[in-house]
C-alpha positions as CSV (number, residue, x, y, z in Angstrom):
1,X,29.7,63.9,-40.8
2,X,31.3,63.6,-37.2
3,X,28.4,64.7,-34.4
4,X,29.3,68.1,-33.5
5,X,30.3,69.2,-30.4
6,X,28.3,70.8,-28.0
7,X,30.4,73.4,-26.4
8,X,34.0,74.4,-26.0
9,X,34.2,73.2,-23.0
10,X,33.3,69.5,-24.1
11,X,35.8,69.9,-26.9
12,X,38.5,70.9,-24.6
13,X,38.0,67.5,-22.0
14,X,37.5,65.6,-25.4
15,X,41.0,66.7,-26.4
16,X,43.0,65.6,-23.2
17,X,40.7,62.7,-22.7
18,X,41.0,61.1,-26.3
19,X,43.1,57.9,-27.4
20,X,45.8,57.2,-29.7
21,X,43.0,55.0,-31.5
22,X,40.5,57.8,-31.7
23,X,42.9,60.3,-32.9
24,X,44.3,58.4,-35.5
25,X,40.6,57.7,-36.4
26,X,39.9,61.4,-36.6
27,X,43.3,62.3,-38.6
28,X,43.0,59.8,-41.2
29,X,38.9,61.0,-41.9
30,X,39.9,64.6,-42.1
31,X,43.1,63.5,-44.2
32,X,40.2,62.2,-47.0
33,X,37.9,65.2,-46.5
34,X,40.3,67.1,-47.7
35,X,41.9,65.4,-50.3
36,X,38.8,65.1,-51.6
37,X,37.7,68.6,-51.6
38,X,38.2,69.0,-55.7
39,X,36.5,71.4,-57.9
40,X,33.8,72.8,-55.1
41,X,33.4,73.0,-51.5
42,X,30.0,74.8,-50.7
43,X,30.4,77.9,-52.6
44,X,34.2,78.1,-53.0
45,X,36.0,76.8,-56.1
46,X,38.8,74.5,-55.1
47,X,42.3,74.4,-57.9
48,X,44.7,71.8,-56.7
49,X,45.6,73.4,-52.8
50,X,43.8,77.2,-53.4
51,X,40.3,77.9,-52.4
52,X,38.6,80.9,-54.2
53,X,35.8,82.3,-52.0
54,X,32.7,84.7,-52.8
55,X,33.1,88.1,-51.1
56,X,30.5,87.1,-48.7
57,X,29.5,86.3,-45.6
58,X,31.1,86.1,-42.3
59,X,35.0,85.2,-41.6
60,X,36.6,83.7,-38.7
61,X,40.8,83.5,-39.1
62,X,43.0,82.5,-36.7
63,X,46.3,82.6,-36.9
64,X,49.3,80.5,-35.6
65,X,48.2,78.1,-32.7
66,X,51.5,76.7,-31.6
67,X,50.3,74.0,-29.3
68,X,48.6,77.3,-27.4
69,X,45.0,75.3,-26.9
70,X,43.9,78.4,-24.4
71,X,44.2,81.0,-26.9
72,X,42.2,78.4,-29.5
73,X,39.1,78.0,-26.6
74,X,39.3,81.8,-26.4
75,X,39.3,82.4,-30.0
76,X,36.0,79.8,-30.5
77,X,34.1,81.0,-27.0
78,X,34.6,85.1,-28.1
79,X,33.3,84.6,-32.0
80,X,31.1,82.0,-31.1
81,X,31.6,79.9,-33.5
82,X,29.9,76.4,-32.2
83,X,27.2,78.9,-31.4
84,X,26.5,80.5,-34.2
85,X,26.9,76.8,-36.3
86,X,23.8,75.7,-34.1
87,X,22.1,79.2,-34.8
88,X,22.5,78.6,-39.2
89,X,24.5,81.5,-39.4
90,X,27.2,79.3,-41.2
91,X,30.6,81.3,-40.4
92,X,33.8,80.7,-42.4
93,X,36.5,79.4,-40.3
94,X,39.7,79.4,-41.6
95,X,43.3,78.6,-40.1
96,X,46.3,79.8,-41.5
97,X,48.5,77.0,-39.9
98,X,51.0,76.2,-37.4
99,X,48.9,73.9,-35.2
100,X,51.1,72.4,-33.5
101,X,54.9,72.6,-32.5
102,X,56.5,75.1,-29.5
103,X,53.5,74.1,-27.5
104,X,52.9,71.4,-24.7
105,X,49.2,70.8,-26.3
106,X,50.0,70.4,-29.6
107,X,48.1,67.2,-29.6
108,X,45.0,68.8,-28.2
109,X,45.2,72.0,-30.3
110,X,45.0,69.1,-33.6
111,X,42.2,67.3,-32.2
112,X,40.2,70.1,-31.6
113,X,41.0,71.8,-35.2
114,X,40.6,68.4,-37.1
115,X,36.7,67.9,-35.2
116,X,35.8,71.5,-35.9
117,X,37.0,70.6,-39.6
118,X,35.0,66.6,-39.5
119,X,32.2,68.1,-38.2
120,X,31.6,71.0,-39.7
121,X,33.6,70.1,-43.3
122,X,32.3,73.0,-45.5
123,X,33.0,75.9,-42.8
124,X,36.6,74.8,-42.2
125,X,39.3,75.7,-44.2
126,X,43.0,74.1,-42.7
127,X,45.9,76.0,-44.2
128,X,49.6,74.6,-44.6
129,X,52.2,76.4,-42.1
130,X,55.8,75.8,-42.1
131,X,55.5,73.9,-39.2
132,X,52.9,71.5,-41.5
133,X,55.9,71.6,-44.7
134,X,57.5,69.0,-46.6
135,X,60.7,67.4,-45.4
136,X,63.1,68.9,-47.4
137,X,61.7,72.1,-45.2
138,X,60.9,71.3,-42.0
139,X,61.2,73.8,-39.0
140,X,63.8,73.4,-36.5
141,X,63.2,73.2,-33.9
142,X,60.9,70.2,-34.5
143,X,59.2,69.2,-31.0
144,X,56.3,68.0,-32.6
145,X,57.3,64.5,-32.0
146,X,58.5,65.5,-28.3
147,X,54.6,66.5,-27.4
148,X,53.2,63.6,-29.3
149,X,55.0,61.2,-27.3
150,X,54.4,62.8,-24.2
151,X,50.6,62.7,-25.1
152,X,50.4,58.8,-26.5
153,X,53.2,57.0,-25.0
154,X,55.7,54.6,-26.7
155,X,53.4,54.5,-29.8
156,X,53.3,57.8,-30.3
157,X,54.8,57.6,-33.8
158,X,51.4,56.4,-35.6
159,X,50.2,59.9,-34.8
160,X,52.9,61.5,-36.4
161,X,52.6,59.4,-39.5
162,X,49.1,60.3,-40.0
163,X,49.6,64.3,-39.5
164,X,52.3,64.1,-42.0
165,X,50.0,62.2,-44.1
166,X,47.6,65.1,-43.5
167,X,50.2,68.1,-44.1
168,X,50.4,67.5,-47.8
169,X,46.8,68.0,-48.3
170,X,46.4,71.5,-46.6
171,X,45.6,74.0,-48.7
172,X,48.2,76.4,-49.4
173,X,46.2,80.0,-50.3
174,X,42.4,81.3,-50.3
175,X,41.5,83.8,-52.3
176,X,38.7,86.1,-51.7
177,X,37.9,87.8,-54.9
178,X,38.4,91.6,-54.8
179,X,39.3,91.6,-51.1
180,X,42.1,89.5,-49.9
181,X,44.7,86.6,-50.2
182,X,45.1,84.8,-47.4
183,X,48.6,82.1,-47.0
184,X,50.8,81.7,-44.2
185,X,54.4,83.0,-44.4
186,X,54.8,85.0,-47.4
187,X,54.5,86.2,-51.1
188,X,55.9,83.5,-53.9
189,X,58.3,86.6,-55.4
190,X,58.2,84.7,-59.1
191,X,54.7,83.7,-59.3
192,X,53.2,84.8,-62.5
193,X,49.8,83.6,-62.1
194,X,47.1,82.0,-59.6
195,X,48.1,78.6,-60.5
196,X,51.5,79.1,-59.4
197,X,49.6,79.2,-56.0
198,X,47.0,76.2,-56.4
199,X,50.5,73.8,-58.0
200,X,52.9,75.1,-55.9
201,X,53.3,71.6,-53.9
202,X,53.7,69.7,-56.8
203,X,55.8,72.1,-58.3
204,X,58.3,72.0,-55.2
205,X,60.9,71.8,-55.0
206,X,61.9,73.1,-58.4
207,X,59.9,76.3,-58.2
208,X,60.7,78.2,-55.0
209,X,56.9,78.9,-54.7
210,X,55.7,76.7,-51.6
211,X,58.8,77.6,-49.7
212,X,58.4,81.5,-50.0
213,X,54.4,80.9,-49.3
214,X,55.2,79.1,-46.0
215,X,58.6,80.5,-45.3
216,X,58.7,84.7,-46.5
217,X,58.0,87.5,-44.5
218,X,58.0,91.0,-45.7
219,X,60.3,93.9,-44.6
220,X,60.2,97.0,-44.8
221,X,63.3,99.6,-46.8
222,X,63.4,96.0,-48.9
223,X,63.4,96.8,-52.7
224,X,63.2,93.3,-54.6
225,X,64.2,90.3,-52.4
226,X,66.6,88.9,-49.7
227,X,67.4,86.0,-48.1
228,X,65.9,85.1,-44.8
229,X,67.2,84.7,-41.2
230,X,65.3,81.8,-41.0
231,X,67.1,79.3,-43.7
232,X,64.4,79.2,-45.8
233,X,62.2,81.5,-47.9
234,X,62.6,85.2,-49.0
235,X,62.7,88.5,-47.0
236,X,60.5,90.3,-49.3
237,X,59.8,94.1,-50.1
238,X,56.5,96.7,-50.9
239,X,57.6,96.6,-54.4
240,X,56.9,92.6,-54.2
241,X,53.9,92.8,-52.2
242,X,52.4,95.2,-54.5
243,X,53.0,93.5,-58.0
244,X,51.5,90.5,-56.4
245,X,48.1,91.9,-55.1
246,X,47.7,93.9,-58.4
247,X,48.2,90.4,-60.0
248,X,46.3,88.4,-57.8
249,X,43.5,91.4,-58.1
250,X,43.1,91.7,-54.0
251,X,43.8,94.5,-51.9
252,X,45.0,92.6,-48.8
253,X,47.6,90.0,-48.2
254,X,46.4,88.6,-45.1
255,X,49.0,86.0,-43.0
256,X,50.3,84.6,-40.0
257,X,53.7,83.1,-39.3
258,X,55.8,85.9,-37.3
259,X,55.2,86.7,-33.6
260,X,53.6,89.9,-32.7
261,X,53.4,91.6,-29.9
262,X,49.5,92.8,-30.3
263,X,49.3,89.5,-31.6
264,X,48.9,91.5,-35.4
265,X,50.9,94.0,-37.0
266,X,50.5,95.8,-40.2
267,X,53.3,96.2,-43.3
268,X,53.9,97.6,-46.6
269,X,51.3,100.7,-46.4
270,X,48.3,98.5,-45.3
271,X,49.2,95.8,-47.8
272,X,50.0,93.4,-45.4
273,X,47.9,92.2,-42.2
274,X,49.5,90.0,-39.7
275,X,47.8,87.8,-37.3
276,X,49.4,85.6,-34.5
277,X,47.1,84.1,-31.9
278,X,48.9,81.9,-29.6
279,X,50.2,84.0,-26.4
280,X,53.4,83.7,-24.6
281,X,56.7,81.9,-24.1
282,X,58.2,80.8,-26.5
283,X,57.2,83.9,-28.1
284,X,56.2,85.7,-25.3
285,X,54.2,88.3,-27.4
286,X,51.4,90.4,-24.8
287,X,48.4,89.7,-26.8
288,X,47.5,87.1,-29.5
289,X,44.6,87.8,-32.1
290,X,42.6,87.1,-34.7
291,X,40.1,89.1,-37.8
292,X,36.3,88.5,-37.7
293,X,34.8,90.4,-40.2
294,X,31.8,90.3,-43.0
295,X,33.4,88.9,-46.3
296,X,31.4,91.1,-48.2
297,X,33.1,94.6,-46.7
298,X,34.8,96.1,-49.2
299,X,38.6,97.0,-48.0
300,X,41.4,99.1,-50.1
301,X,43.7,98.5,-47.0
302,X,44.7,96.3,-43.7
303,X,43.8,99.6,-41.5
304,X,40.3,98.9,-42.6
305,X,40.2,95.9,-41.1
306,X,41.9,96.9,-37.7
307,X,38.8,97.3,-36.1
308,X,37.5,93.2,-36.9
309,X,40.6,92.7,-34.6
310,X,40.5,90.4,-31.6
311,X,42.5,90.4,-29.5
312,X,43.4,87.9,-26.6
């Protein structure tokens, strides 16, 4: 276990003080915690890429980062994360991906993210983005390379080796039972039961599962499905959205991936919660935000949880 930091403050200068050396180091350890999270972390059960969490105790999730390292410092000084870690209380903090990319500290938003996760390995949970997808699906723009070389000079490349190496282990869903299903872009229109979830990256790509999970976003007037704007996944209606609570037994469907101007925004009659915490160009939402709440409140909507809301 990495020696945890002391304060935001020291995480920050760590950040824009660190070497190519030390972050490889740091990638490549939180690249085998995860991979070797298999069958149990703490008290979640882990299937192939899906946590399933007690409805219990406290929640931290953030949403999409983008490079935006203030909004992160903001997100850790206002729940007090480091804190309450020191104190026992033991929060959950989850991220629902999209780390880097769009951002001039994409670098610096990774390191801090991957020593929250080495140091405090059964309190992190790192979720798969679009921006963290295979190949075959990769976001374009993709300036993730741009701001690594910037950051590490001509050897900047190593670095992007070793996140790649890291992207295929992220986990892909978390389920809190009788509450909420947490994934970045969207609902997997076809998937018929939780291990279409927990498989979909070995299943990719000939199931469409992983690329509506980190590509979809819902709509509303949709009935059924559409194709995207964005070149990949599904524009996807209530009628999809319900079926897959009601199948996932959750009342919440709880994701990041589109701007918002509030930095949240609600869909499908309070099935959907949307959470986007980086602020500004190239987005240039007002606010960004993100959900603290008590895992053990028992929700029927998203409107329920509009007062957990932070915003930035």
């Amino acid at each position: 276990m990495a020696i945890p930091p002391k304060n935001v403050q020291e995480l920050e200068t760590e950040s824009s003080e660190t070497s190519l050396d030390d972050f490889l180091v740091l990638t490549s350890r939180v690249t085998d915690l995860v991979r070797n999270e298999v069958k149990q972390v703490d008290n979640m059960a882990v299937i192939g890429r899906l946590i399933e969490a007690p409805p219990e105790g406290n929640a931290i999730i953030v949403g999409d980062l983008h490079g935006d390292l203030e909004s992160l410092s903001r997100i850790l000084q206002t729940s007090e994360f480091l804190q309450k870690m020191d104190y026992g209380e033991r929060p959950l903090l989850i991220f629902l991906g999209d780390y880097g990319d769009r951002g001039i500290f994409s670098a610096e938003v990774y390191y801090v993210v991957l020593t929250l996760k080495a140091s405090f390995p059964e309190h992190v949970i790192l979720m798969r983005g679009n921006h963290e997808g295979p190949e075959d699906l990769l976001a374009s723009p993709h300036d993730l390379p741009n701001h690594l070389r910037n950051r590490f000079g001509e050897n900047w490349s190593e670095a992007y080796v070793r996140l790649k190496e890291l992207f295929s282990q992220l986990y892909t869903a978390v389920v809190v039972r009788d509450r909420c299903i947490l994934l970045h872009g969207g609902v997997p229109s076809s998937a018929k039961s939780l291990d279409d979830l927990a498989y979909a990256h070995l299943r990719h790509p000939s199931e469409s599962h992983l690329e509506e999970i980190l590509w979809s976003d819902p709509e509303e007037g949709l009935t059924g499905t559409y194709p995207s704007p964005r070149d990949a996944g599904r524009l996807f209606g209530q009628d999809v959205t319900k079926r897959f609570v009601e199948m996932m037994k959750v009342k919440v469907v709880i994701r990041g991936h589109e701007p918002a101007d509030l930095g949240f925004k609600i869909n499908h009659e309070g099935r959907i919660l949307t959470l986007f915490s980086r602020k500004g160009e190239p987005y240039f939402n007002a606010k960004g935000a993100f959900l603290e709440f008590n895992l053990a409140e028992k929700i029927e909507d998203a409107f329920q949880l509009e007062r957990f809301i932070r915003q930035l």
